[in-house]
C-alpha positions as CSV (number, residue, x, y, z in Angstrom):
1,X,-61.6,-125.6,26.3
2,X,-64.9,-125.6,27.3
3,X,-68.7,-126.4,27.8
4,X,-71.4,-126.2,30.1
5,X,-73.0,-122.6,30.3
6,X,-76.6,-121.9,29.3
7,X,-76.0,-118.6,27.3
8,X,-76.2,-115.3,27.5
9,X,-79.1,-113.4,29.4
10,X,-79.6,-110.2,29.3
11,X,-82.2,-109.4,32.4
12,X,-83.5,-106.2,33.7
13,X,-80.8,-105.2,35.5
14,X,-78.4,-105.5,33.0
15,X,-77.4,-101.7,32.0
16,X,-75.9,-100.9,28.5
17,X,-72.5,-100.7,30.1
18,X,-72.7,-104.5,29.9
19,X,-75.3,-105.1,26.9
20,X,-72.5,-103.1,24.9
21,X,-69.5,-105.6,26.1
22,X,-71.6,-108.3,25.6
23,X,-71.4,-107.6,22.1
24,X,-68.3,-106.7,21.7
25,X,-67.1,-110.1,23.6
26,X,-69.2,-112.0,21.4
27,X,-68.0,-110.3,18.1
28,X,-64.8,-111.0,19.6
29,X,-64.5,-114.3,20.8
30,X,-66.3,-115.7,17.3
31,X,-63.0,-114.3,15.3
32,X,-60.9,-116.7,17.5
33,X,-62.5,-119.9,15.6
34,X,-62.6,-120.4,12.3
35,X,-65.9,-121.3,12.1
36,X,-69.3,-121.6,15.3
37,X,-72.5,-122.4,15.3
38,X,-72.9,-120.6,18.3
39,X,-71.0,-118.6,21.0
40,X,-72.7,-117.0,24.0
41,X,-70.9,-114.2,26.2
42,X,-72.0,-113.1,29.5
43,X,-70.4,-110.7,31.0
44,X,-71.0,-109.4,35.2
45,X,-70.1,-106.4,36.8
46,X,-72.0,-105.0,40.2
47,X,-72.3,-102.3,40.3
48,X,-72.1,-101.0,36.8
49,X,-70.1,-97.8,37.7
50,X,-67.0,-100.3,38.1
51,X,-67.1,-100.9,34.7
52,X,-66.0,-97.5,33.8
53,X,-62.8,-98.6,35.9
54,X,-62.2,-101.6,33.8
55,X,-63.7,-103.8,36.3
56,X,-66.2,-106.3,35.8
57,X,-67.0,-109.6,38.3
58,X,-67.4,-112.0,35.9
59,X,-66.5,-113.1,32.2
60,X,-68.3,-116.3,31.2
61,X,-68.3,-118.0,27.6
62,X,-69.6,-121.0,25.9
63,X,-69.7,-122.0,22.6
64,X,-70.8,-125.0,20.2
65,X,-69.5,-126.5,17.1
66,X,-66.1,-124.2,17.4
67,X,-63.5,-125.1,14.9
68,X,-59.9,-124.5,15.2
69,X,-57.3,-123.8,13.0
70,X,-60.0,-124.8,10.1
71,X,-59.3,-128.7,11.2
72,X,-60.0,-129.2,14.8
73,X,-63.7,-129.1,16.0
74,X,-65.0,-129.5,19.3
75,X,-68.2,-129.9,20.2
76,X,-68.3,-127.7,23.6
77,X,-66.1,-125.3,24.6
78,X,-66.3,-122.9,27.3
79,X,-64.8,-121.1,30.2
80,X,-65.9,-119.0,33.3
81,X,-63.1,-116.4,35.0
82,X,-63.1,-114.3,38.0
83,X,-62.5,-110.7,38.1
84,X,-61.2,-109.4,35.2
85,X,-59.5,-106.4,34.6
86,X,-60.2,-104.0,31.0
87,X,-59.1,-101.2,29.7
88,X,-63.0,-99.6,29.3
89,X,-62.1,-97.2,26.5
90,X,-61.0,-100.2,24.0
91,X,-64.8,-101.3,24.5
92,X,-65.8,-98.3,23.0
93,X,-64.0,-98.9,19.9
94,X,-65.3,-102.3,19.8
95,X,-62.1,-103.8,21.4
96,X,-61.2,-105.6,24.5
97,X,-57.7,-104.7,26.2
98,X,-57.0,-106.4,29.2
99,X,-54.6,-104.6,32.0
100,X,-53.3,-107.8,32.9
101,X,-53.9,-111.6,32.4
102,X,-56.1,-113.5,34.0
103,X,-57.2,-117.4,34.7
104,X,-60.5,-119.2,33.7
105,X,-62.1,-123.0,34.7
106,X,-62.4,-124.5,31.2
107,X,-64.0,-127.5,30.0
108,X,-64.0,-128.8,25.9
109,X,-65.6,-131.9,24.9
110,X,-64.8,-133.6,21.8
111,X,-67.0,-136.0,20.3
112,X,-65.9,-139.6,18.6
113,X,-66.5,-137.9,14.9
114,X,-64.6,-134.5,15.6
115,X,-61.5,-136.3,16.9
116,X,-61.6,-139.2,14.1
117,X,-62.1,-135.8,11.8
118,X,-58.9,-134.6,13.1
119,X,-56.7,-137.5,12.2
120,X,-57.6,-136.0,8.4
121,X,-56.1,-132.4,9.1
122,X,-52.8,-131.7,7.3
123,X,-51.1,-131.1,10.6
124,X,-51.8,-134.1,12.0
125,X,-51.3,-136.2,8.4
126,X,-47.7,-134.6,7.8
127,X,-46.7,-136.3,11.5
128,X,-48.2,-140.0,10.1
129,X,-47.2,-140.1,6.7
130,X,-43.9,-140.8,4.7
131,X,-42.4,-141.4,8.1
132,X,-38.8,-142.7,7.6
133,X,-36.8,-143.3,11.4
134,X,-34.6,-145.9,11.5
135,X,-36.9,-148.7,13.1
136,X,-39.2,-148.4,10.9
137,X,-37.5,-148.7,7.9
138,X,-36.0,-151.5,9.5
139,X,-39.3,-152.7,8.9
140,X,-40.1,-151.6,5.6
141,X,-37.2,-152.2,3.5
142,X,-35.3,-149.0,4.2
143,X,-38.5,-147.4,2.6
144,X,-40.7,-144.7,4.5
145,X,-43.9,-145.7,5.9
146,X,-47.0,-144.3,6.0
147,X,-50.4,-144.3,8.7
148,X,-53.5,-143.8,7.2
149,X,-57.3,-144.4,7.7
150,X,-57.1,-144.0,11.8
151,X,-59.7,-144.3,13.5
152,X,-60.8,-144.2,17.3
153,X,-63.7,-145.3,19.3
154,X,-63.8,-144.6,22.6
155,X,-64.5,-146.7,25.8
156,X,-65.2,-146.5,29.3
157,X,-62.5,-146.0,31.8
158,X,-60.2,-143.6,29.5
159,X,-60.1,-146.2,27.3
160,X,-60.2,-146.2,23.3
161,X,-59.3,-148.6,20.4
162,X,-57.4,-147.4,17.9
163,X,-57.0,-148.5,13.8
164,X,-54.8,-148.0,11.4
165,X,-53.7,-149.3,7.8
166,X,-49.5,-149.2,7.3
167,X,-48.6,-148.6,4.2
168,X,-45.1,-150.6,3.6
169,X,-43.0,-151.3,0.4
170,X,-42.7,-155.0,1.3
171,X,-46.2,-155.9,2.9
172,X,-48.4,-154.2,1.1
173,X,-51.7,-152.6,3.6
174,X,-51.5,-153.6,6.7
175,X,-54.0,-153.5,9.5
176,X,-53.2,-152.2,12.9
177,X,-55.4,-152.9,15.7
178,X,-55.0,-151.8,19.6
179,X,-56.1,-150.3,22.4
180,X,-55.0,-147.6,25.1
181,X,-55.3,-145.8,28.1
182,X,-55.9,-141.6,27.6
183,X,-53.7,-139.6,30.4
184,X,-52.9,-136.8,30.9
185,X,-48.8,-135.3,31.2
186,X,-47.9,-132.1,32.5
187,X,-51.9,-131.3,32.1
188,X,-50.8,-130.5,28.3
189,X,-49.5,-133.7,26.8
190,X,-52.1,-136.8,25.9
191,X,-50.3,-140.0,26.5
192,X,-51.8,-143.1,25.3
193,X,-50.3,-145.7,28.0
194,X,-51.1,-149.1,28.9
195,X,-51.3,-149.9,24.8
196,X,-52.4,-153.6,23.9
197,X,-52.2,-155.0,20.3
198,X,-55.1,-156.6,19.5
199,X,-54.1,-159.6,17.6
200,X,-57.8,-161.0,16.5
201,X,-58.2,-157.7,14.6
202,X,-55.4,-158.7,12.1
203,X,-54.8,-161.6,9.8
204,X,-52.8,-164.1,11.3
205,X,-50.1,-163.9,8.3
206,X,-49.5,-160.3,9.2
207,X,-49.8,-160.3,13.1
208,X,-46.1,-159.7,13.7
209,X,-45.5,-156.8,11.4
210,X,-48.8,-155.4,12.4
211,X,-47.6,-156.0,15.9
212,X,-43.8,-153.8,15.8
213,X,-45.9,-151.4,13.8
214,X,-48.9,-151.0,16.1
215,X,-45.2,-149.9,18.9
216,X,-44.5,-147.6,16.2
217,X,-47.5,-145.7,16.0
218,X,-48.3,-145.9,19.4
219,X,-44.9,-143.7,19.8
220,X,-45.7,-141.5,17.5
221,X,-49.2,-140.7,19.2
222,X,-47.8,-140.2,22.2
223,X,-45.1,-137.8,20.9
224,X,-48.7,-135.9,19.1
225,X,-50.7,-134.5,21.2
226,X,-49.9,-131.1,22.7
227,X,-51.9,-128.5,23.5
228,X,-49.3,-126.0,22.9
229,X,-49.8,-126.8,19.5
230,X,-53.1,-125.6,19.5
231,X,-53.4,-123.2,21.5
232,X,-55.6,-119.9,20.6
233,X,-53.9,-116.6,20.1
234,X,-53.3,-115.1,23.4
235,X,-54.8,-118.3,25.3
236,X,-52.5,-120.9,27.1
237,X,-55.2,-124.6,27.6
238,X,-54.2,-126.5,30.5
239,X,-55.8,-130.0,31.6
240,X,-56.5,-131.2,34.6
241,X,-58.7,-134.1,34.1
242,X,-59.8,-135.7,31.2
243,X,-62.6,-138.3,30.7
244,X,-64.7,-140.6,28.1
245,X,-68.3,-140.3,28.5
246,X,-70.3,-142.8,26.1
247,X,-68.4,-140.9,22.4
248,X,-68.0,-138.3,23.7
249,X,-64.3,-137.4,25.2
250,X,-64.6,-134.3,28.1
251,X,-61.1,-131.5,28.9
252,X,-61.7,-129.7,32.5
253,X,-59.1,-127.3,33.2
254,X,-58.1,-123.7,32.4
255,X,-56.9,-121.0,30.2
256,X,-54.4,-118.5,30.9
257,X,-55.5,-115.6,29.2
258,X,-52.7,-112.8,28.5
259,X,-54.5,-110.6,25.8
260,X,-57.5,-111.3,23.4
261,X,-57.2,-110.8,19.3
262,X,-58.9,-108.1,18.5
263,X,-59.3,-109.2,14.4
264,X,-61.4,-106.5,12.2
């Protein structure tokens, strides 16, 4: 979601109207992660008596090293909204209500590691393994196939190459090598278009199975990646733009916020 803010200041000016939902922000937004290394709230309201309406200007966040859903780490995250509107006496029970939902610019960047990390999670592992649709077990020998040991680097342009090992009844290992284009679909699918099989990174004895199955997975990724799928409790993601920048993969977009947990 998220990532370039410089953290939370706390100036002069700042009364304990905000200093107080500062906190409780922080405290709040860290129970939406599994696990942070650091999360940063800052939170504007001029003047300070509007706070005691529920009114505040400005809610900005930004966060490092957030992991979600104990699998999925990113390596920025943050988000910046307009005018938001609280209920003011959940703050003083350490609590954030919202009257209503409201929009934020986002931005998340991934690194190379965190998403190669990902293709270990369980919930992306049950989607690649024992797999057993009819063109593939055309392939195998009417016995299901699994992907393992995936692998991405990422290129310029949007680009990344992708590998694989197939696991198949009848061929043993076999190595998959290709490359695609990231876009984005509906700004909450990733589609991996324009996919070329690299045939130099495969023996030459196994270049046409590796070939169908490098189709094979290259559906499957594109039938993957949805943000609905990982979206935060009370937070809709939505991409507008995504782009590779040296390993490092960068989200720009927004949430739709409709209420935030409020975990003990």
């Amino acid at each position: 979601m998220f990532g370039g803010f410089t953290g939370t200041t706390n100036n002069s000016g700042t009364d304990w109207g905000e200093q107080m939902l500062n906190t409780v922000a922080s405290k709040t937004i860290r129970h939406l992660f599994t696990r942070s290394e650091s999360v940063d709230v800052s939170v504007r309201c001029h003047p300070s008596s509007k706070l005691l309406q529920g009114s505040i200007d400005s809610f900005k966040m930004s966060g490092r090293g957030l992991v979600i859903r104990r699998d999925f780490r990113t390596e920025e995250m943050s988000f910046e909204t307009d005018a938001v509107s609280l209920d003011f006496s959940s703050v003083l029970k350490g609590r954030i209500s919202l009257k209503q939902p409201t929009q934020a610019i986002a931005q998340v960047i991934l690194t190379e590691p965190d998403i190669n990390q990902a293709f270990t999670a369980e919930l992306v592992k049950k989607r690649l393994e024992n797999l057993a649709n009819p063109s593939l077990l055309e392939l195998s020998g009417g016995e299901p196939i699994s992907f393992t040991d995936v692998q991405v680097q990422l290129q310029p342009r949007n680009r990344l190459r992708i590998s694989a090992k197939a696991h198949l009844a009848n061929h043993g290992l076999v190595p998959i090598g290709m490359t695609s284009t990231l876009e984005v679909e509906r700004r909450r699918r990733i589609l991996f278009t324009n996919s070329q099989f690299e045939a130099d990174t495969v023996p030459e004895s196994m270049r046409e199975i590796s070939q169908a199955l490098a189709v094979a997975l290259d559906e499957i990724l594109n039938n993957m990646v949805d943000l609905d799928r990982f979206n935060l409790d009370g937070i809709t993601m939505r991409i507008n733009r995504l782009e590779t920048q040296g390993k490092k993969l960068v989200f720009s977009g927004y949430a739709q916020i409709r209420h935030i947990p409020n975990n003990p």
